[in-house]
C-alpha positions in Angstrom: -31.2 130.3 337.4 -30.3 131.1 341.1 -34.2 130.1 341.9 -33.5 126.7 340.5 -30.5 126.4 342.2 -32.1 127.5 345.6 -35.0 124.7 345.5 -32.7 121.6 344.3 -30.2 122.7 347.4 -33.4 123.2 349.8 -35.0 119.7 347.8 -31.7 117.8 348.8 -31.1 119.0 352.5 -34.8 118.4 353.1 -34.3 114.6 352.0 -31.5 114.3 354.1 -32.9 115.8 357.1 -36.2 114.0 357.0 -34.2 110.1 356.5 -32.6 111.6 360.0 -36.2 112.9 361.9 -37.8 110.2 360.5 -35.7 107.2 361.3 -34.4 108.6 364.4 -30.7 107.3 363.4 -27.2 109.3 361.7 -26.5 108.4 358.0 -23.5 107.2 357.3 -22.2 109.5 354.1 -22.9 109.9 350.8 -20.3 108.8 348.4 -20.1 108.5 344.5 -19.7 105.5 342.8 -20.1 103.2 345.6 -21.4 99.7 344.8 -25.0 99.2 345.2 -26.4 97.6 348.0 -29.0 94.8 347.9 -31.9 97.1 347.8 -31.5 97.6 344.3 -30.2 101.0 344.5 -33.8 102.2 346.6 -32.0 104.5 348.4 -30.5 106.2 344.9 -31.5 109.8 344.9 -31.6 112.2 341.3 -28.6 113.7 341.6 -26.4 110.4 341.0 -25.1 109.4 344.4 -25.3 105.9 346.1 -25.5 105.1 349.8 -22.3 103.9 351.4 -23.0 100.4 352.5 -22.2 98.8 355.9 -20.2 96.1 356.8 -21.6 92.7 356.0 -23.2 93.8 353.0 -26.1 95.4 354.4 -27.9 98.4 353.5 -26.8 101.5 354.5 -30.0 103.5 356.8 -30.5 105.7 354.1 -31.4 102.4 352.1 -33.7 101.2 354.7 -31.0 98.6 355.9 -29.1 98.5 359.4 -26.3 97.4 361.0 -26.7 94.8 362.2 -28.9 93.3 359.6 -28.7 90.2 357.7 -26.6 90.2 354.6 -28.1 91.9 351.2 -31.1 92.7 353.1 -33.1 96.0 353.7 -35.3 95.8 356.7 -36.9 99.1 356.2 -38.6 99.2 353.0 -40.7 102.0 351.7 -43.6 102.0 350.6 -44.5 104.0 347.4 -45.8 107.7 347.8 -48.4 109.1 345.6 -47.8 113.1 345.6 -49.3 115.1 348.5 -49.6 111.7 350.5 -48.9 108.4 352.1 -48.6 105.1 351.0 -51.4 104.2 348.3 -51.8 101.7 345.8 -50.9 101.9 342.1 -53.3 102.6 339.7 -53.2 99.3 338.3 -54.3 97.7 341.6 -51.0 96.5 342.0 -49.9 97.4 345.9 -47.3 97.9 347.5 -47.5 97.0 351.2 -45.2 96.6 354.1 -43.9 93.8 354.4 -43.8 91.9 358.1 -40.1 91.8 358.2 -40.0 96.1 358.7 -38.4 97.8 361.3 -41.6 98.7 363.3 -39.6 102.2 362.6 -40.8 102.3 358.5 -44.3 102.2 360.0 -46.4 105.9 360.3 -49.2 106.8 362.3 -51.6 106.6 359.4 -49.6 103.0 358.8 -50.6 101.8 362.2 -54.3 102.5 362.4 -54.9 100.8 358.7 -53.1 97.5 359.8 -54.7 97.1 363.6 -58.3 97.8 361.4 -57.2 95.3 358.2 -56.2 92.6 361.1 -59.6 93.2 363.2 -61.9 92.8 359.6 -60.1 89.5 359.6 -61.4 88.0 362.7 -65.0 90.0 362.3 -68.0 88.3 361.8 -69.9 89.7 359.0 -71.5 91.5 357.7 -70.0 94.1 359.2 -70.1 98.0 358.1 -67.2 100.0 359.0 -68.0 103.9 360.1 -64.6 105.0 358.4 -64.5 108.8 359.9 -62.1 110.9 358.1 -62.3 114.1 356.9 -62.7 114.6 352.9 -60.0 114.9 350.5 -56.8 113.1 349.3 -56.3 111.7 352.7 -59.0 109.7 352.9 -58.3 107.5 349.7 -54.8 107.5 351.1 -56.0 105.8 353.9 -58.4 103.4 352.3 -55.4 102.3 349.9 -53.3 101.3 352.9 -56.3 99.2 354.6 -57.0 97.7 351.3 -52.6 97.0 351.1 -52.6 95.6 354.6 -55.2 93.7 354.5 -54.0 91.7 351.3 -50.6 90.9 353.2 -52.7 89.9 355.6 -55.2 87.0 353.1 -51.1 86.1 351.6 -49.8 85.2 355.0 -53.0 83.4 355.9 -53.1 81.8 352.8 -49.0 80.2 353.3 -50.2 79.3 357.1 -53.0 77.3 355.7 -51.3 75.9 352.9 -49.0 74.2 355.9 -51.2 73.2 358.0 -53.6 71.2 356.0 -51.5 70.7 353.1 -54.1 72.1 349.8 -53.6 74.3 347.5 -56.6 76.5 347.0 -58.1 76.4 343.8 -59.5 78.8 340.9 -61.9 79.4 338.5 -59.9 79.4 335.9 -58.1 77.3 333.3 -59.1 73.6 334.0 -59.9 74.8 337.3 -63.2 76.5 335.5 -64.0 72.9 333.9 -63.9 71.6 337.8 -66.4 74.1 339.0 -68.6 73.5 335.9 -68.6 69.9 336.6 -69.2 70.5 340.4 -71.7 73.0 339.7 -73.9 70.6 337.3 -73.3 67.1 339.2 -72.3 68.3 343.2 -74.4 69.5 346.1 -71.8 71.4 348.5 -72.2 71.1 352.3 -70.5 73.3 354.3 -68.5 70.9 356.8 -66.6 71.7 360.3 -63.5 71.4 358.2 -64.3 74.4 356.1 -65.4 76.2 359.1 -62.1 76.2 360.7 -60.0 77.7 357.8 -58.2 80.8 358.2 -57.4 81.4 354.5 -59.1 84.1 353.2 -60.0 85.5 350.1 -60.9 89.4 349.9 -62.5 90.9 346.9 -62.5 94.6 346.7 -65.2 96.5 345.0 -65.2 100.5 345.4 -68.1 102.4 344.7 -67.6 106.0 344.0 -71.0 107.6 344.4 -70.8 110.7 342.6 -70.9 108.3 339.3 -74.2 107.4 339.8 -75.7 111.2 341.5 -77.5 111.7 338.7 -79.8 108.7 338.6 -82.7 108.7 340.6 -81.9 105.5 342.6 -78.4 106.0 344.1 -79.0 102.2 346.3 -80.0 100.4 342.5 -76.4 101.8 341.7 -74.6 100.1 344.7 -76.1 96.7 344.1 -75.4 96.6 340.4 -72.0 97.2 340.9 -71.9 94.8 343.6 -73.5 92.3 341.1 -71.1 93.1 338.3 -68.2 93.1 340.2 -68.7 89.6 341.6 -69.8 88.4 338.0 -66.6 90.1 336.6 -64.7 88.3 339.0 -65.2 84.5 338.6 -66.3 84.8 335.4 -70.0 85.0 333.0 -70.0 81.4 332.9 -69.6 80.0 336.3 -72.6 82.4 337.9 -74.6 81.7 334.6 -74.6 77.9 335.5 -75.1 78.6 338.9 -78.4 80.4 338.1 -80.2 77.1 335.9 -78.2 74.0 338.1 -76.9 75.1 340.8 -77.8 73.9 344.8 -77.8 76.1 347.5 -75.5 75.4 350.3 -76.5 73.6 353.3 -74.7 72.4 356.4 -73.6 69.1 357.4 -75.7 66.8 359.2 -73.0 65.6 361.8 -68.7 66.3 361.6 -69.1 64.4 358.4 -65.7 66.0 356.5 -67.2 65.2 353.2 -68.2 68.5 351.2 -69.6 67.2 347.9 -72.4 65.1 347.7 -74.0 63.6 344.4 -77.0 65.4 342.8 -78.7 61.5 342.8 -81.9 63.2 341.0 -80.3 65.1 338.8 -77.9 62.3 337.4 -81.1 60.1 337.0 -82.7 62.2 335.6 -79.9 63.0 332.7 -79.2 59.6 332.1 -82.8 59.3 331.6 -83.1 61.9 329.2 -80.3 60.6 327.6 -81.5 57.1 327.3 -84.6 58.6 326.2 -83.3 60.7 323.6 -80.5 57.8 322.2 -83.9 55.3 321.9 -85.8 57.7 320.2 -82.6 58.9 317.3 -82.8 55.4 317.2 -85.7 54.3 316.4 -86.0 57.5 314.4 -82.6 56.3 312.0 -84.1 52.7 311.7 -87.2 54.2 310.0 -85.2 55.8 308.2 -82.9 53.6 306.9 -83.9 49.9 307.4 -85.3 48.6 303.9 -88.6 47.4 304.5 -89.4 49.6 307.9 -88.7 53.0 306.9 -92.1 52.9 304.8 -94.1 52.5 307.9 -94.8 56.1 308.9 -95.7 55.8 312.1 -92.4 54.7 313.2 -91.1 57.7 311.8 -93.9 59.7 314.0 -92.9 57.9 317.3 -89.2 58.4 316.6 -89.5 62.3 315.8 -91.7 62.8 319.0 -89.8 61.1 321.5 -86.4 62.6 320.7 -87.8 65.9 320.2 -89.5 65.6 323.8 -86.4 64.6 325.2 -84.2 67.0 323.7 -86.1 69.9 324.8 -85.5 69.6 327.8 -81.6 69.9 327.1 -82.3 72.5 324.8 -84.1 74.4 327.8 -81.2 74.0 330.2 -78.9 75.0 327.4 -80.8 78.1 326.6 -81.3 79.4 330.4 -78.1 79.4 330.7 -77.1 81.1 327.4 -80.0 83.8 328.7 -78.3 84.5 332.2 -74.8 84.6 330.2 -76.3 87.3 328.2 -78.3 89.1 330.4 -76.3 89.8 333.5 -78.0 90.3 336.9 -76.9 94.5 336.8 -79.1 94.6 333.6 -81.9 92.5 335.3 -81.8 95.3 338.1 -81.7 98.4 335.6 -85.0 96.9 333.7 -87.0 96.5 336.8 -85.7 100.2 337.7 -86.4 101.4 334.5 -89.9 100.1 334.3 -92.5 102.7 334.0 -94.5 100.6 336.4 -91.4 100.8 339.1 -93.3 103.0 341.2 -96.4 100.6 341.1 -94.3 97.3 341.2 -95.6 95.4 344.3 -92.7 92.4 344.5 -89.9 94.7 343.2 -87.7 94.9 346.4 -88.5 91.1 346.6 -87.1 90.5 343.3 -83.7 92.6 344.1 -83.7 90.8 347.3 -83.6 87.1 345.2 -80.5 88.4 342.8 -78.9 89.1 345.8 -79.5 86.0 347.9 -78.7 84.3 344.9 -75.3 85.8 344.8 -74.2 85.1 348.5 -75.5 81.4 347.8 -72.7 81.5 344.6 -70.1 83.1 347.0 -70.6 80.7 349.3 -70.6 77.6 346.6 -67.2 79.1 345.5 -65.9 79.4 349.1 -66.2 75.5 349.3 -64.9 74.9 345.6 -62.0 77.4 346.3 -61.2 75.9 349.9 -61.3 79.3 351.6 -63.5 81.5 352.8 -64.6 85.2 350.6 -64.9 88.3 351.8 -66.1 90.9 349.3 -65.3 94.4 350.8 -67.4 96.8 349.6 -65.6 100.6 349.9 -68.7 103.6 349.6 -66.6 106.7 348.6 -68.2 110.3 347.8 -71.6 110.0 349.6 -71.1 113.6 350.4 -71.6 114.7 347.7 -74.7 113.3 347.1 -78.0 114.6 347.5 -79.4 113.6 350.7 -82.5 111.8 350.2 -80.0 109.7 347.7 -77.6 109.1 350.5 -80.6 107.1 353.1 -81.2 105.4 350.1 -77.7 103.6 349.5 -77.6 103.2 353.1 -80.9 101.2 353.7 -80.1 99.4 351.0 -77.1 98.0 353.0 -79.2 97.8 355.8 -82.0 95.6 354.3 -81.0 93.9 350.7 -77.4 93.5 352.2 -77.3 93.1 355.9 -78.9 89.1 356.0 -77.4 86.9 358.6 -73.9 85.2 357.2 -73.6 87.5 354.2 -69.7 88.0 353.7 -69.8 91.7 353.1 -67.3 94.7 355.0 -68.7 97.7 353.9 -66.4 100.4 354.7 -68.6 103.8 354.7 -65.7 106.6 354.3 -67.4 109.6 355.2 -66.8 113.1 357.1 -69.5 113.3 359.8 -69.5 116.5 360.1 -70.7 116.5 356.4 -72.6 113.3 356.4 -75.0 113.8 359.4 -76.7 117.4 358.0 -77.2 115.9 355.1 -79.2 113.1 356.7 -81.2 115.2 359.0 -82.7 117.1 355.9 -84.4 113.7 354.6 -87.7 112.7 354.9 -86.4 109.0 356.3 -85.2 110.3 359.6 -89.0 110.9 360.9 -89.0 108.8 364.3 -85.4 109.4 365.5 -86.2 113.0 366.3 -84.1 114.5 363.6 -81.1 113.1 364.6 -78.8 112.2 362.4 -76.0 110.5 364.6 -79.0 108.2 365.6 -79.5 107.3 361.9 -75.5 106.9 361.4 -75.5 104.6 364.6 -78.2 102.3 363.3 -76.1 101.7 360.0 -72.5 101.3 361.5 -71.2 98.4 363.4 -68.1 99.1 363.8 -66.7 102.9 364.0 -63.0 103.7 363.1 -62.3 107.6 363.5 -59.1 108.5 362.4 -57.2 111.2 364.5 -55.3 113.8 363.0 -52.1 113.2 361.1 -49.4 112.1 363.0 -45.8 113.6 363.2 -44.4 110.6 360.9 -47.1 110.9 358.7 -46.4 114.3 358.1 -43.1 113.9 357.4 -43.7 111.0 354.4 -46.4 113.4 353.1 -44.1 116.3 353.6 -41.1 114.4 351.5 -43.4 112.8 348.9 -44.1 116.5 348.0 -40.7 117.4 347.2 -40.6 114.7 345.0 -40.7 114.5 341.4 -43.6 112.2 339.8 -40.6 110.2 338.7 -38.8 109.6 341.7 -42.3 108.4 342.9 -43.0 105.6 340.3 -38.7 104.3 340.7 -39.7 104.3 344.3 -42.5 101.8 343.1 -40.6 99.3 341.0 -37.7 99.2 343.8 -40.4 98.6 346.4 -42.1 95.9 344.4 -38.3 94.3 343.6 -37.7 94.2 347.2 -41.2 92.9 348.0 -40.6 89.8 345.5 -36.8 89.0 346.8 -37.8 89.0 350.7 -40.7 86.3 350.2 -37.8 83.8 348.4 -36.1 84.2 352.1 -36.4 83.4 355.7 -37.4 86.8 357.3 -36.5 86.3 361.1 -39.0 89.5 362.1 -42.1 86.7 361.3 -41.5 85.4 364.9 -41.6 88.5 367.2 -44.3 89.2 364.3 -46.3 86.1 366.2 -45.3 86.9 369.5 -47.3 90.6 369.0 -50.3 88.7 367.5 -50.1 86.4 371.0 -49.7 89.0 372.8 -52.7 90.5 371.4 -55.2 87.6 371.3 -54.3 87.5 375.3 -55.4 91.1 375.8 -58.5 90.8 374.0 -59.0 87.5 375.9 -58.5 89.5 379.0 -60.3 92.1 378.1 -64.0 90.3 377.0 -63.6 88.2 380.3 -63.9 91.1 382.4 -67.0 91.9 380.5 -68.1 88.5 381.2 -67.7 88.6 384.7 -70.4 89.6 386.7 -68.9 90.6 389.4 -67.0 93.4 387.3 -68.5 96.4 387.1 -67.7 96.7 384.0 -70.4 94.1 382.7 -73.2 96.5 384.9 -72.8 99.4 382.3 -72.8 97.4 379.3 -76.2 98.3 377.2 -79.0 96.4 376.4 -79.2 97.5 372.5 -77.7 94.8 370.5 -75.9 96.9 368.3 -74.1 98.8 371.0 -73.0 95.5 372.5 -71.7 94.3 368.7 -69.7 97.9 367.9 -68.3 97.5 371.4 -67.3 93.8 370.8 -65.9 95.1 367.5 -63.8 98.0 368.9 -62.0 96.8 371.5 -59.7 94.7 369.8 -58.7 97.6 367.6 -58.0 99.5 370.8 -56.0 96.6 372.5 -54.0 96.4 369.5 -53.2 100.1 368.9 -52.0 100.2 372.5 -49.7 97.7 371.8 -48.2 99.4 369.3 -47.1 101.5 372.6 -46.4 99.6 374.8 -42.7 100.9 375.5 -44.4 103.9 376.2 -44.7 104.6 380.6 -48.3 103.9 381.5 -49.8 101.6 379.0 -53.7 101.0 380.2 -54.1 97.6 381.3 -56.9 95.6 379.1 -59.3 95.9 381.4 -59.3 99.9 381.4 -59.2 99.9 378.0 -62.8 98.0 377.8 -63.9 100.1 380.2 -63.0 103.6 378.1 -64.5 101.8 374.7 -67.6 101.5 377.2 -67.0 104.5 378.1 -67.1 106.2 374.4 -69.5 104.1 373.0 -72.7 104.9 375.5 -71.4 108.6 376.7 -69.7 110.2 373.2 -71.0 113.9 374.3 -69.9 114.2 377.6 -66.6 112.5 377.0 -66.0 114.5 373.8 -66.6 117.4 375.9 -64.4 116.5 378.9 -61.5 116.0 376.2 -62.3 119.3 374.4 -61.8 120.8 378.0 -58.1 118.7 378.3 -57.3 119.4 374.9 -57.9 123.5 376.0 -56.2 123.3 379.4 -53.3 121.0 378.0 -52.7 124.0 375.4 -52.3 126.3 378.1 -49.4 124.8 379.8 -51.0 123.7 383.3 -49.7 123.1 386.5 -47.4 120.0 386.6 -50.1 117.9 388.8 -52.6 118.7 386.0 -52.2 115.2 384.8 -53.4 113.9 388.1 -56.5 115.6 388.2 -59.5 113.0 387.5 -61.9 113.5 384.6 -64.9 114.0 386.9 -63.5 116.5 388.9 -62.9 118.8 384.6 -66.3 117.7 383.7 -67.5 118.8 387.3 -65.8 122.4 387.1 -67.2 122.8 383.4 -70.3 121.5 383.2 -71.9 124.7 383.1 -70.3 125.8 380.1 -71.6 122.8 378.7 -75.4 123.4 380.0 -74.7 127.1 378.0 -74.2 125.5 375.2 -76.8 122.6 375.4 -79.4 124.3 372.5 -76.7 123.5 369.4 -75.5 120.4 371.3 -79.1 119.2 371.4 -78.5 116.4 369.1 -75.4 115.3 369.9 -76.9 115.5 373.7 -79.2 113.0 373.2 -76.3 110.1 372.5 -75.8 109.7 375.6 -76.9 107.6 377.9 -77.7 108.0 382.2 -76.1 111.1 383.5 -76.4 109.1 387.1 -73.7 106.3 385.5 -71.8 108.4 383.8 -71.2 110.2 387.5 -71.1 106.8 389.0 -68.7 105.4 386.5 -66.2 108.3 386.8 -66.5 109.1 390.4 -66.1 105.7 392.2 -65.5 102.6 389.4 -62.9 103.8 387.3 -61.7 107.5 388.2 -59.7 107.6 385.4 -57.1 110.5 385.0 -56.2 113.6 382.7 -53.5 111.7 382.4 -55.1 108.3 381.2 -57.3 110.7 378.9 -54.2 111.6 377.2 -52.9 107.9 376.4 -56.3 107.1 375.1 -57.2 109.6 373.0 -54.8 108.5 370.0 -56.4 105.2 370.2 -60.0 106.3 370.4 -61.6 105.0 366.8 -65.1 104.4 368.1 -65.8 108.4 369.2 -66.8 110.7 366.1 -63.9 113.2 366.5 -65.9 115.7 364.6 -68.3 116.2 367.5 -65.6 117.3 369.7 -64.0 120.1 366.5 -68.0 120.8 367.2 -67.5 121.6 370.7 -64.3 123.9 370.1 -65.9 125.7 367.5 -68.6 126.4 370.0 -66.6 126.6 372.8 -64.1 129.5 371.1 -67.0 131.2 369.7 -68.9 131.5 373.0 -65.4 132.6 375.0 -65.1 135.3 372.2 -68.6 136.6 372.8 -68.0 136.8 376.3 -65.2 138.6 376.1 -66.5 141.2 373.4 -69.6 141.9 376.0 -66.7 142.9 378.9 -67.0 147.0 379.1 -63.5 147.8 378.3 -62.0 150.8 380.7 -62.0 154.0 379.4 -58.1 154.3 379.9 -58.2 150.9 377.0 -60.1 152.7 374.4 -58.3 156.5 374.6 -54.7 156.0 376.1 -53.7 159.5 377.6 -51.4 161.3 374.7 -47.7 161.5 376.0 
């Protein structure tokens, strides 16, 4: 009994304290049976008690509300908890996201990384595959349920913005809607027009694959596409892809800034109306051999009748039957047969054939971008690869690297692994003969865009800490309240939209900034760009993230100006071992409280005094070694063209997402274990080992 009573007092002072740590404000007090505020009671806790609301109406800060907010409003809305972490999604794929009139205060680390990624995907070009770095565990599905939250606030306020601007309402598949698209689909040839190009609304379709599902087939890759395929098919529907395969016309661009989008299928209407014309002649020539006294004796008549509408109507029995074939048999069956084929090994055209369902596909999504008047984006999440054997885990990602990765395919992939797990596991497959048995090589060719997420934050801790101490119930009321409050906000004016814009402004001119310095050739910034293509496209990528994670600090003292934070992306992208190592070496000296001008010191100058710990260590760094690129450069781009500081170090590293954070744990683990050898080879003084008795 006293037990019980111990953990519901520790349960309620620990909600208490962590409102005040984690909104940085005082509570006003608890008291019982106060009305309840406009959240709908979100801020009720189990034991009864309401909130005390504040003048005005508003919600009390224990409700999410402030003082000076507007009336029956809570600016600070939380977002639901699953137990042990941070926001996620229900399990019914219904989300519960921030919405953009929160107090920037509501928002964790964790919270902050997800949205600047979910707003870079937006403005990517694809296909794109995201190197999602984060350790295994709950964590990382944590994380991939807020991206996929964010980014759907982000395709609902694109979608109002359009719906002002040009004034149409997008359309669907479904109801009379699917009628439209069957009647587009039989009679239409779409053309994709400057007019379509220019739209910002945008449709995502998520698809997650969980590997370990499919680890025990012997073509892990055969399992990614099908699901792709039936996801997409389960999406708009059996029907509409069905008709797509037998009458459909692949898209084509417009000849000139024509704004038209559908054109007339001129041969096929001929054609049809033939056929019909054909067919009605020949039932009618048929029935009047039939019926007319005096005629229907003649037998050839009869003949001539019979054969012309039975000729004509084949052919709509044909088209009729295709159809009802590819509503049957689905493209993830087609794939299956061709895998289970005892010829599969032998089967010259078989990647070809794969290759067709898929092209076929991107030519429906893009069909449906036109008919829908917005553009699709099917993000493709690859969970549990780790798992995986690793001869299974080159295969899913070649696959996205070949059948996938065609110019103007709209696929994100987002590739959540742990490096640290994922790169042995590579360098023990027979694919990685000609990169020297390097697995971050192999990881670098795949990834376009690397987003490494940094340890937890001290916010983030505290919403996993509190979700803890919560009861399974408390969790799903949190839910409803949140998805009450969610649907009440959008029926009003939220003021927050404009500074909202003005962030999003400010943004747009940092990354403006920031690519015109790499423009310029008389930067030197633009000399140390490289001349592999993909480096260049993960740089182009990246920066924006980092621009828009800095703002997220900019009332911070000693924000990096745009241009220095191109240069340290440059910097990270074509030197991640020696810049790991430098920051291993901060990271250690940092720890052990430093002299006050510490921060001062320039990163050559730590990279200079312990370099030679690094050459020690060289052997099990071998591979990581080999990332880098001139050691003249990297001397010449630290020492004279941007000496940047211990102190810059520091206010990059949170913001770092293109720099595989495992390599650096790497270089502590080394680095501690070498300092320990060292120090068990000192001879210890005889006075040490037998201390004189008193």
């Amino acid at each position: 009994m006293s037990r019980r009573c111990h953990s519901d007092v520790l349960v309620m002072s620990w909600r208490c304290h962590s409102d005040v740590l984690w909104r940085g404000r005082i509570l006003t007090p608890y008291k019982t049976g106060a009305e309840p505020c406009a959240g709908d009671r979100c801020g009720r806790r189990q034991a009864g008690m309401e909130p005390a609301a504040l003048p005005g109406g508003a919600c009390s800060p224990a409700c999410g509300g402030g003082a000076g907010g507007r009336p029956g409003c809570c600016e600070e809305r939380l977002a639901c908890l699953a137990p042990g972490g941070d926001a996620c999604a229900c399990r019914d794929g219904a989300f519960v996201e921030m919405e953009p009139g929160e107090h920037p205060e509501a928002l964790t680390e964790d919270d902050i990384y997800c949205r600047c990624l979910s707003r870079t995907l937006c403005h990517t070009a694809t296909p794109v595959t995201v190197g999602f770095y984060a350790p295994c565990g709950h964590r990382l599905y944590s994380l991939l349920d807020k991206v996929t939250g964010f980014m759907r606030e982000e395709m609902a306020r694109r979608e109002e913005a359009e719906l002002r601007r040009s004034h149409q309402k997008p359309r669907s598949p479904e109801g009379w809607g699917l009628l439209l698209v069957l009647w587009y689909l039989a009679f239409y040839k779409p053309i994709i027009t400057e007019r379509h190009l220019r739209r910002k609304n945008i449709k995502f379709i998520f698809i997650r694959f969980s590997a370990w599902q499919y680890a025990g087939c012997d073509k892990l890759w055969a399992g990614l596409v099908t699901t792709l395929c039936d996801s997409i098919r389960h999406h708009f529907g059996a029907l509409p892809l069905s008709v797509y395969h037998v009458m459909g016309t692949r898209p084509r661009f417009a000849s000139g800034f024509s704004q038209k989008e559908w054109v007339l299928k001129t041969g096929t209407c001929l054609k049809l109306w033939g056929m019909l014309f054909v067919l009605g002649a020949g039932l009618s020539v048929l029935l009047v051999a039939l019926l007319v006294p005096g005629i229907k004796d003649h037998h050839a008549l009869k003949v001539v009748g019979s054969a012309v509408t039975s000729l004509s109507g084949s052919g709509l029995v044909l088209g009729a039957f295709s159809i009802l074939k590819n509503l049957l048999i689905s493209e993830k069956q087609k794939i299956e047969r061709l895998t289970n084929s005892k010829k599969f090994a032998s089967q010259l055209g078989f990647m070809n054939k794969v290759h067709s369902e898929v092209e076929v596909l991107v030519d429906f999504l893009t069909f449906m971008e036109i008919f829908e008047r917005r553009r699709l984006r099917v993000v493709l999440e690859i969970t549990s690869l780790d798992v995986c054997y690793p001869e299974k885990v080159a295969g899913v990602l070649n696959a996205m690297n070949t059948l996938l990765s065609d110019a103007n395919t709209p696929f994100i992939f987002i590739l959540a692994v742990d490096p640290s797990i994922i790169v042995p596991c590579l360098e023990q497959t027979s694919c990685m003969k000609g990169l020297a048995d390097n697995g971050y090589l192999y990881l670098n060719r795949t990834v376009t865009l690397p987003f490494s997420i940094p340890e937890m934050g001290s916010r983030s801790r505290l919403r996993c800490l509190e979700a803890a101490v919560q009861t399974r119930e408390d969790l799903m009321y949190r839910i409803i309240t949140s998805n009450v409050e969610r649907r009440r906000a959008k029926c009003r004016d939220v003021p927050a939209v404009a500074s909202r814009r003005e962030v999003d402004a400010e943004a747009v001119r940092c990354i403006h900034e920031a690519f015109r310095c790499l423009h310029d050739g008389a930067d030197p910034l633009a000399r140390y760009l490289p001349t592999n293509g993909a480096h260049v496209r993960r740089i182009v990528n990246t920066i924006p993230i980092t621009l828009r994670l800095l703002l997220h600090r900019a009332g911070t003292p000693g924000t990096p100006s745009p241009r220095a934070a191109a240069a340290w992306v440059v910097l990270a992208d074509q030197w991640p071992c020696r810049l790991s190592w430098v920051l291993q070496c901060l990271e250690d000296a940092w720890q052990s409280r430093p002299a006050p001008d510490f921060g001062a010191r320039s990163l050559w100058s730590i990279f200079q005094e312990n370099v030679g710990e690094l050459s020690a260590l060289r052997q099990p760094l071998h591979n990581v070694l080999s990332l880098d690129g001139d050691p003249e450069l990297f001397q010449i781009f630290l020492a004279r063209d941007f000496p940047f500081t211990a102190r810059d170090a520091r206010a990059f590293l949170g913001v770092t997402v293109n720099l595989d954070h495992s390599i650096r744990h790497k270089m502590g683990l080394l680095r501690g274990l070498d300092r320990l050898q060292k120090a068990a080879a000192t001879p210890v003084s005889r006075s040490v080992q037998c201390p004189p008795p008193e």
